[in-house]
C-alpha atoms as a printed R data frame, in Angstrom:
    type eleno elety resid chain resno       x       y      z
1   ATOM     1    CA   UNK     A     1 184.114 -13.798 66.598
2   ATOM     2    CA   UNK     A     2 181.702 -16.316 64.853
3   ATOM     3    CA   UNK     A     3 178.284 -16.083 62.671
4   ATOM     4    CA   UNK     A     4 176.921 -18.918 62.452
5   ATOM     5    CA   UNK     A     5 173.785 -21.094 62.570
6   ATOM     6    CA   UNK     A     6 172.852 -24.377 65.117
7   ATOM     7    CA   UNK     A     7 172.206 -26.262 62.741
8   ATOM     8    CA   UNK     A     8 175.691 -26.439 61.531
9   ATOM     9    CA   UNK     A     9 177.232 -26.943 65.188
10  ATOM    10    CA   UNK     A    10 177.743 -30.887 66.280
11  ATOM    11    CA   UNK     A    11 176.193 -31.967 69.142
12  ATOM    12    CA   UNK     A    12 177.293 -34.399 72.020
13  ATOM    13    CA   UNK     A    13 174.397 -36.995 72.995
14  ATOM    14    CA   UNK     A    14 174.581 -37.806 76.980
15  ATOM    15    CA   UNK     A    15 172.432 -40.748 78.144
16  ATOM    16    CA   UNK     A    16 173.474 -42.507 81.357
17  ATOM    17    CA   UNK     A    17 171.630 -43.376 84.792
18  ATOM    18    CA   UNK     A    18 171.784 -38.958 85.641
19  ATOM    19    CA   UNK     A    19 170.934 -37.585 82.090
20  ATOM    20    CA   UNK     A    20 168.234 -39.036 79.530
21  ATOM    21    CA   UNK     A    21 167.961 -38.595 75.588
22  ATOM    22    CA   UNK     A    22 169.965 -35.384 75.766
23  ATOM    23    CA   UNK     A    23 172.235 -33.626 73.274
24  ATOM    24    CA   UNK     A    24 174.428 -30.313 74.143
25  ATOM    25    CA   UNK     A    25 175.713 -28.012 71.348
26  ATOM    26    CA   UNK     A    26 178.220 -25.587 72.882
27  ATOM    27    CA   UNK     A    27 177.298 -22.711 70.282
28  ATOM    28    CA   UNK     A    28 179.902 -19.823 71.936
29  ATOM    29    CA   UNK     A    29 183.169 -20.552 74.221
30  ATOM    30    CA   UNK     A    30 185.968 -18.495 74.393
31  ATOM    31    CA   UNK     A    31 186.977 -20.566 71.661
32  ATOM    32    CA   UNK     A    32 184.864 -17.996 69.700
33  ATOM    33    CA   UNK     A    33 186.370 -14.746 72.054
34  ATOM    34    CA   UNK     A    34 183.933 -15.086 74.655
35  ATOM    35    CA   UNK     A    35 186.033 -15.306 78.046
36  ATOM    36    CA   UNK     A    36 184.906 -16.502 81.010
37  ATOM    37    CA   UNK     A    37 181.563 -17.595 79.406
38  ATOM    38    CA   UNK     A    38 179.597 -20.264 77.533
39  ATOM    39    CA   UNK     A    39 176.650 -20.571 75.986
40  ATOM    40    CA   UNK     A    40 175.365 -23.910 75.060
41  ATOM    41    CA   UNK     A    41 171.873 -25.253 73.849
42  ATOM    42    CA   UNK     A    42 170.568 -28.263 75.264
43  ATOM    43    CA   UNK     A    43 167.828 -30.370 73.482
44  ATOM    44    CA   UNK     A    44 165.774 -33.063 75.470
45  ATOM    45    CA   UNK     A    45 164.054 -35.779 73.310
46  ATOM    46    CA   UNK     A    46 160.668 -36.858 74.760
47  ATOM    47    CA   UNK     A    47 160.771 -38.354 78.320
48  ATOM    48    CA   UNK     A    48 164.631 -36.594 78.648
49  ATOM    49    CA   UNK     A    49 165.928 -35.007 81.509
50  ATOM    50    CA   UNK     A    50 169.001 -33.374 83.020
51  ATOM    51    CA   UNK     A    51 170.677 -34.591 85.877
52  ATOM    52    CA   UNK     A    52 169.320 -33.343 89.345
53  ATOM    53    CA   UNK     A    53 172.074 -31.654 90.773
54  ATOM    54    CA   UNK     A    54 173.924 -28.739 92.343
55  ATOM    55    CA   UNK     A    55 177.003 -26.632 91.589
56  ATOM    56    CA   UNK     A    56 178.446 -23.208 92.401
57  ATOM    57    CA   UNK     A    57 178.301 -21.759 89.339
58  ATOM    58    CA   UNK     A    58 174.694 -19.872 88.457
59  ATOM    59    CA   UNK     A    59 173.530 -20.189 84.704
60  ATOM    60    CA   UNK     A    60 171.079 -18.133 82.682
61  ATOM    61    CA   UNK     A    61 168.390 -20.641 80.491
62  ATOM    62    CA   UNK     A    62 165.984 -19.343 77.654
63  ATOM    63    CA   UNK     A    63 163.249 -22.079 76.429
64  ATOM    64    CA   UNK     A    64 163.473 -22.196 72.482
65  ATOM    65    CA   UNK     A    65 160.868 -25.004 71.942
66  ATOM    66    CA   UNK     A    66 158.771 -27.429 73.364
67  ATOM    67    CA   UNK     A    67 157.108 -28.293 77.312
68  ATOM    68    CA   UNK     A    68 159.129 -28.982 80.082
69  ATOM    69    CA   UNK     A    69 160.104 -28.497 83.608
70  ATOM    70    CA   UNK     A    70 162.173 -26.781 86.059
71  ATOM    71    CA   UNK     A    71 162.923 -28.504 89.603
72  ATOM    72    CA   UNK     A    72 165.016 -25.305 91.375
73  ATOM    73    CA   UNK     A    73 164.854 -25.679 94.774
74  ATOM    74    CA   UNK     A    74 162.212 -28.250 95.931
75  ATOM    75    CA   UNK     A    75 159.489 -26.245 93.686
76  ATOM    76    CA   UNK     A    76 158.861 -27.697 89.717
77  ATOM    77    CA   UNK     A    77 158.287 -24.659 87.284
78  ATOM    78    CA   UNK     A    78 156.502 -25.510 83.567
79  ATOM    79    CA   UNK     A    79 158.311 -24.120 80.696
80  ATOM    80    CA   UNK     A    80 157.289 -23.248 77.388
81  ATOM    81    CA   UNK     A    81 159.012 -21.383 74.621
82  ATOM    82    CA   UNK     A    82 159.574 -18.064 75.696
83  ATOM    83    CA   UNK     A    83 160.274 -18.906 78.971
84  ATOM    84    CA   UNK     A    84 163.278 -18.188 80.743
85  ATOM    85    CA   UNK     A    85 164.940 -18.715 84.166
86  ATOM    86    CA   UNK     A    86 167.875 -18.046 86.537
87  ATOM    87    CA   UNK     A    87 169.159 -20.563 88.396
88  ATOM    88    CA   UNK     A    88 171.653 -19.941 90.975
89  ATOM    89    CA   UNK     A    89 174.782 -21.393 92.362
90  ATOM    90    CA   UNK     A    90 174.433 -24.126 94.801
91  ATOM    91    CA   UNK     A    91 170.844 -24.867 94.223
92  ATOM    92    CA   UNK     A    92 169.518 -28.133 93.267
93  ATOM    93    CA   UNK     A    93 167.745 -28.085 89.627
94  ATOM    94    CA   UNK     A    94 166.832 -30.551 86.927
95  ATOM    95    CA   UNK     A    95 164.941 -29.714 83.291
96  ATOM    96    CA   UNK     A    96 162.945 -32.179 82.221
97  ATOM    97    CA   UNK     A    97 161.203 -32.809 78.740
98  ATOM    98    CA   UNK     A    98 157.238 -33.321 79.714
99  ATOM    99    CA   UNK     A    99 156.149 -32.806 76.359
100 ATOM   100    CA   UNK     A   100 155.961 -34.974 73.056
101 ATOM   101    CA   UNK     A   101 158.449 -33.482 70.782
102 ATOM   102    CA   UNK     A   102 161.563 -31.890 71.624
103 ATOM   103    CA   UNK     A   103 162.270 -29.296 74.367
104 ATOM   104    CA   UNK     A   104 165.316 -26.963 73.266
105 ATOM   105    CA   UNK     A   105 166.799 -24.253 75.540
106 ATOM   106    CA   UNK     A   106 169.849 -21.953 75.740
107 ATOM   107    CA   UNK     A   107 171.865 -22.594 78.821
108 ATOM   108    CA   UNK     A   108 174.817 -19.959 79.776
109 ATOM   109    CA   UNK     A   109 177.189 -20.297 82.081
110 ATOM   110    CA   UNK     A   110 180.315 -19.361 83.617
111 ATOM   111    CA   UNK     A   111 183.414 -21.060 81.779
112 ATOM   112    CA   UNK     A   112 184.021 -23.719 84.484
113 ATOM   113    CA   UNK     A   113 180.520 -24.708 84.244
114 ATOM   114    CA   UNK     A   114 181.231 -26.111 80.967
115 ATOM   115    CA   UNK     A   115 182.567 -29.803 81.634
């Protein structure tokens, strides 16, 4: 069980040649008694992106904050708060900050998609 807020959760900043001015808070694990499941938030600083990439896992996202994208699939999708998508397993996606402040979403996902 946990109550808590985001702000309070550290966060893990990824930059390399895949992933760009990112930083992932993993808010609920089974740490917390979820099993099975995680549910992270991800926050891309302007001109951030995720890496473009595949897995078998599916994941569940919900845009917080900001402008963005979604490559899924050869076709780009613009975000905005409020948004929200489903992205399946095995198909090739990327999010990608194309605003001028920070884009923020929740990303959920099977336990083994949590690496």
């Amino acid at each position: 069980m946990i109550v808590s807020h985001v702000q309070d959760v550290l966060g893990t900043r990824m930059d390399n040649e895949h992933i760009k001015n990112a930083v992932k808070k993993t808010l609920i694990s089974p740490t917390e008694g979820w099993d099975g499941h995680v549910m992270r938030e991800f926050e891309l600083g302007q001109g951030g992106y995720t890496p473009r990439h595949t897995h078998p896992w599916p994941h569940i996202n919900y845009i917080l904050e900001g402008e963005g994208t979604l490559h899924l699939d050869g076709q780009d999708y613009s975000l905005t708060a409020g948004s929200f998508a489903y992205v399946p397993g095995e198909k090739l996606h990327q999010f990608t900050n194309t605003g001028n402040g920070r884009f923020a979403f929740i990303c959920i996902v099977p336990e083994e998609g949590d690496k």
